[in-house]
PAROTOR-668645 format. One line per 4 residues: number of its first residue (from 1); their letters; for each residue x, y, z of N, C-alpha, C, O. Coordinates in steps of 0.2 Angstrom, whole numbers, plus 5000, padded with zeros to 4 digits. Layout:
PAROTOR-668645
NUM> A> X,Y,Z,X,Y,Z,X,Y,Z,X,Y,Z | ...;
***
This chain:
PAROTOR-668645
1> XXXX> 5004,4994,5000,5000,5000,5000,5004,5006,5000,5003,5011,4997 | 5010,5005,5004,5015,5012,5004,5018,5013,4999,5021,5018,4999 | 5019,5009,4994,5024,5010,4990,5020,5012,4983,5022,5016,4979 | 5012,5008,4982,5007,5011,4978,5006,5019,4979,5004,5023,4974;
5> XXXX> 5006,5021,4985,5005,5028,4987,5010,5032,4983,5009,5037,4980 | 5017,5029,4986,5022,5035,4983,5023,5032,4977,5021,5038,4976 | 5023,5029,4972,5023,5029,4965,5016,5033,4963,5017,5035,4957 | 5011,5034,4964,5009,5038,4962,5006,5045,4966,5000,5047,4965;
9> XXXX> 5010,5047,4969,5011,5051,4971,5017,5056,4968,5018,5062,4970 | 5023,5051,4964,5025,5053,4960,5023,5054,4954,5025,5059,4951 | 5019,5049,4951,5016,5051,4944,5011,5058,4943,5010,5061,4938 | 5008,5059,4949,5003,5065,4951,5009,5071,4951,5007,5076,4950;
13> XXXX> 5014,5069,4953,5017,5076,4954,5023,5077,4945,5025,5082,4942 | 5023,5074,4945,5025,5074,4936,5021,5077,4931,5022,5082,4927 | 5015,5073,4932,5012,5075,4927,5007,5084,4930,5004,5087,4926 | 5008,5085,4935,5004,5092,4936,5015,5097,4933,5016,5103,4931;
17> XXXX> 5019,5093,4936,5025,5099,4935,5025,5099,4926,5028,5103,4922 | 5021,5094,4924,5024,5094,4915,5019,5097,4909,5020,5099,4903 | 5012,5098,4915,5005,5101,4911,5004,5109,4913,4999,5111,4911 | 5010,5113,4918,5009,5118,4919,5008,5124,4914,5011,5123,4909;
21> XXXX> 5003,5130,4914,5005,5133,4909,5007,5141,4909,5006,5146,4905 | 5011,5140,4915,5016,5145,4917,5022,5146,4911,5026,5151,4911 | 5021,5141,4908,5027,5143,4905,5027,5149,4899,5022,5152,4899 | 5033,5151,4895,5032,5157,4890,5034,5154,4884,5039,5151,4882;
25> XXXX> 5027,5155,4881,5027,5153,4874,5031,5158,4869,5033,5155,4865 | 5032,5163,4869,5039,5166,4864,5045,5164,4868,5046,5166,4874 | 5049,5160,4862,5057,5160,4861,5058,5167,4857,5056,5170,4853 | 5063,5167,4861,5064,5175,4856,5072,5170,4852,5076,5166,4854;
29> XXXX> 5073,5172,4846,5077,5168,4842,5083,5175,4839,5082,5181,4837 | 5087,5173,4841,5092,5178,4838,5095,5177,4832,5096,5171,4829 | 5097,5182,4830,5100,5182,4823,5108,5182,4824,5112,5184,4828 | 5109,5177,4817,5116,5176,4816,5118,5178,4810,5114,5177,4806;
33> XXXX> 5124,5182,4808,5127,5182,4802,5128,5177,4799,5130,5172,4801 | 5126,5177,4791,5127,5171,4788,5133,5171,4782,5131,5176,4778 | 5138,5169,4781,5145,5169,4776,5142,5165,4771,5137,5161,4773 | 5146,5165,4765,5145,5159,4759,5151,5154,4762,5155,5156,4767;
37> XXXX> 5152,5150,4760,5159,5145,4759,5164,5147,4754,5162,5151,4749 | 5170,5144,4754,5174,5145,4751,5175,5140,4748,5175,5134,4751 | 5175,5141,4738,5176,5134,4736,5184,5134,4734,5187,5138,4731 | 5187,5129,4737,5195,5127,4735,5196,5120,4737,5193,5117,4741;
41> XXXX> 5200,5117,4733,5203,5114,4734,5208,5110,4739,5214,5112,4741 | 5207,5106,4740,5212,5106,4748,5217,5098,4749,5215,5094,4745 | 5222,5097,4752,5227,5090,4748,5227,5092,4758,5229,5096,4762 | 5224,5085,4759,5227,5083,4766,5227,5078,4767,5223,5074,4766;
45> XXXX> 5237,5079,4769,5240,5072,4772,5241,5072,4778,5238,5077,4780 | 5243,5069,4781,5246,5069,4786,5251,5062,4788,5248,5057,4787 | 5257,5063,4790,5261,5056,4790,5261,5053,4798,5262,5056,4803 | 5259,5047,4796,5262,5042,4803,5268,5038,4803,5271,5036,4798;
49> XXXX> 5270,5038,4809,5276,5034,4812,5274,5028,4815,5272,5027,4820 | 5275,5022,4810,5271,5015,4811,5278,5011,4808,5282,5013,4803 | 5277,5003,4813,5281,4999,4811,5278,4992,4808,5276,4988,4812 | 5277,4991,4804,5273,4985,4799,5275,4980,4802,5282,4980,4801;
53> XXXX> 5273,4973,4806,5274,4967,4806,5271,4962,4803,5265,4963,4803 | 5272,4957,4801,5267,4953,4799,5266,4944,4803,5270,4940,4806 | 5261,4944,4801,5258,4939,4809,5262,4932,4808,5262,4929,4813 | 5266,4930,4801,5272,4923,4801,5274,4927,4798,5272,4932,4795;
57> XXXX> 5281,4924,4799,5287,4925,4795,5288,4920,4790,5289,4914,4792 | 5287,4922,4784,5289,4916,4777,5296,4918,4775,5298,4924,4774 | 5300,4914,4774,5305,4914,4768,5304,4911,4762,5302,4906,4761 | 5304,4915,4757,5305,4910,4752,5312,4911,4749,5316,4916,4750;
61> XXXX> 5314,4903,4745,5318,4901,4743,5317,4898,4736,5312,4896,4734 | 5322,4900,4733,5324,4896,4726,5326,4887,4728,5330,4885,4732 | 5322,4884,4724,5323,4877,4724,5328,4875,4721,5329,4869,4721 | 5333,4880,4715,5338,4878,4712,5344,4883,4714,5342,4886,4719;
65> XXXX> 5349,4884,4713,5356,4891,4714,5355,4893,4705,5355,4890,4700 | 5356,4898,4707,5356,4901,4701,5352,4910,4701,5348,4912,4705 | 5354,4912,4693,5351,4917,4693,5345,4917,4685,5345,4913,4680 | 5339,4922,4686,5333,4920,4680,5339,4926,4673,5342,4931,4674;
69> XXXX> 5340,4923,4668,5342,4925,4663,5336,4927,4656,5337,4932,4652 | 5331,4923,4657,5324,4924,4652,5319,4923,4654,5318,4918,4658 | 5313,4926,4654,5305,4926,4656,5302,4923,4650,5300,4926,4645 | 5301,4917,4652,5299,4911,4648,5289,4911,4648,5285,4907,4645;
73> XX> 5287,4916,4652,5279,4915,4653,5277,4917,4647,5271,4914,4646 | 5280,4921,4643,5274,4926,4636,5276,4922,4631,5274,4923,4626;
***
Protein backbone atom coordinates (compact mmCIF):
# COMPACT_ATOMS: atom_id res chain seq x y z
CA UNK A 1 0.00 0.00 0.00
CA UNK A 2 3.08 2.35 0.82
CA UNK A 3 4.70 2.00 -1.99
CA UNK A 4 1.45 2.24 -4.43
CA UNK A 5 1.07 5.70 -2.62
CA UNK A 6 4.41 7.01 -3.39
CA UNK A 7 4.53 5.81 -7.03
CA UNK A 8 1.87 7.56 -7.53
CA UNK A 9 2.30 10.18 -5.88
CA UNK A 10 5.08 10.60 -7.93
CA UNK A 11 3.16 10.16 -11.14
CA UNK A 12 0.67 12.96 -9.80
CA UNK A 13 3.36 15.21 -9.27
CA UNK A 14 5.07 14.70 -12.72
CA UNK A 15 2.34 15.04 -14.51
CA UNK A 16 0.75 18.46 -12.81
CA UNK A 17 5.01 19.80 -13.07
CA UNK A 18 4.73 18.75 -17.04
CA UNK A 19 1.07 20.19 -17.72
CA UNK A 20 1.89 23.65 -16.18
CA UNK A 21 0.91 26.60 -18.15
CA UNK A 22 3.15 29.10 -16.69
CA UNK A 23 5.49 28.56 -19.09
CA UNK A 24 6.44 31.47 -22.02
CA UNK A 25 5.46 30.66 -25.18
CA UNK A 26 7.83 33.28 -27.11
CA UNK A 27 11.43 32.10 -27.77
CA UNK A 28 12.88 35.07 -28.79
CA UNK A 29 15.45 33.69 -31.66
CA UNK A 30 18.37 35.62 -32.42
CA UNK A 31 19.94 36.43 -35.38
CA UNK A 32 23.24 35.22 -36.82
CA UNK A 33 25.40 36.43 -39.60
CA UNK A 34 25.39 34.11 -42.30
CA UNK A 35 28.90 33.87 -44.84
CA UNK A 36 29.02 31.81 -48.19
CA UNK A 37 31.80 28.98 -48.10
CA UNK A 38 34.76 29.00 -49.70
CA UNK A 39 35.29 26.84 -52.74
CA UNK A 40 38.92 25.49 -53.02
CA UNK A 41 40.68 22.72 -53.25
CA UNK A 42 42.40 21.24 -50.46
CA UNK A 43 45.34 18.06 -50.31
CA UNK A 44 45.40 16.68 -46.76
CA UNK A 45 48.02 14.45 -45.67
CA UNK A 46 49.29 13.80 -42.73
CA UNK A 47 52.29 11.21 -41.92
CA UNK A 48 52.44 8.45 -39.31
CA UNK A 49 55.13 6.78 -37.66
CA UNK A 50 54.19 2.92 -37.75
CA UNK A 51 56.14 -0.10 -37.90
CA UNK A 52 54.54 -3.01 -40.15
CA UNK A 53 54.86 -6.55 -38.87
CA UNK A 54 53.31 -9.49 -40.18
CA UNK A 55 51.66 -12.21 -38.25
CA UNK A 56 54.37 -15.43 -39.76
CA UNK A 57 57.48 -14.90 -40.99
CA UNK A 58 57.78 -16.73 -44.54
CA UNK A 59 60.98 -17.29 -46.35
CA UNK A 60 60.92 -17.95 -49.63
CA UNK A 61 63.63 -19.78 -51.33
CA UNK A 62 64.86 -20.85 -54.71
CA UNK A 63 64.59 -24.62 -55.17
CA UNK A 64 67.67 -24.39 -57.61
CA UNK A 65 71.11 -21.90 -57.23
CA UNK A 66 71.13 -19.71 -59.90
CA UNK A 67 70.15 -16.58 -61.38
CA UNK A 68 66.69 -15.90 -64.03
CA UNK A 69 68.34 -14.97 -67.31
CA UNK A 70 64.79 -15.10 -69.59
CA UNK A 71 61.09 -14.86 -68.83
CA UNK A 72 59.72 -17.80 -70.36
CA UNK A 73 55.73 -16.94 -69.30
CA UNK A 74 54.77 -14.78 -72.75
Amino acid sequence: MNKKFMYLSVWVALFISACSSDKKNSISQEKYPVTNPIVMDTAYTHDYVANIHSLQHVELRARVKGYIEKNSCR
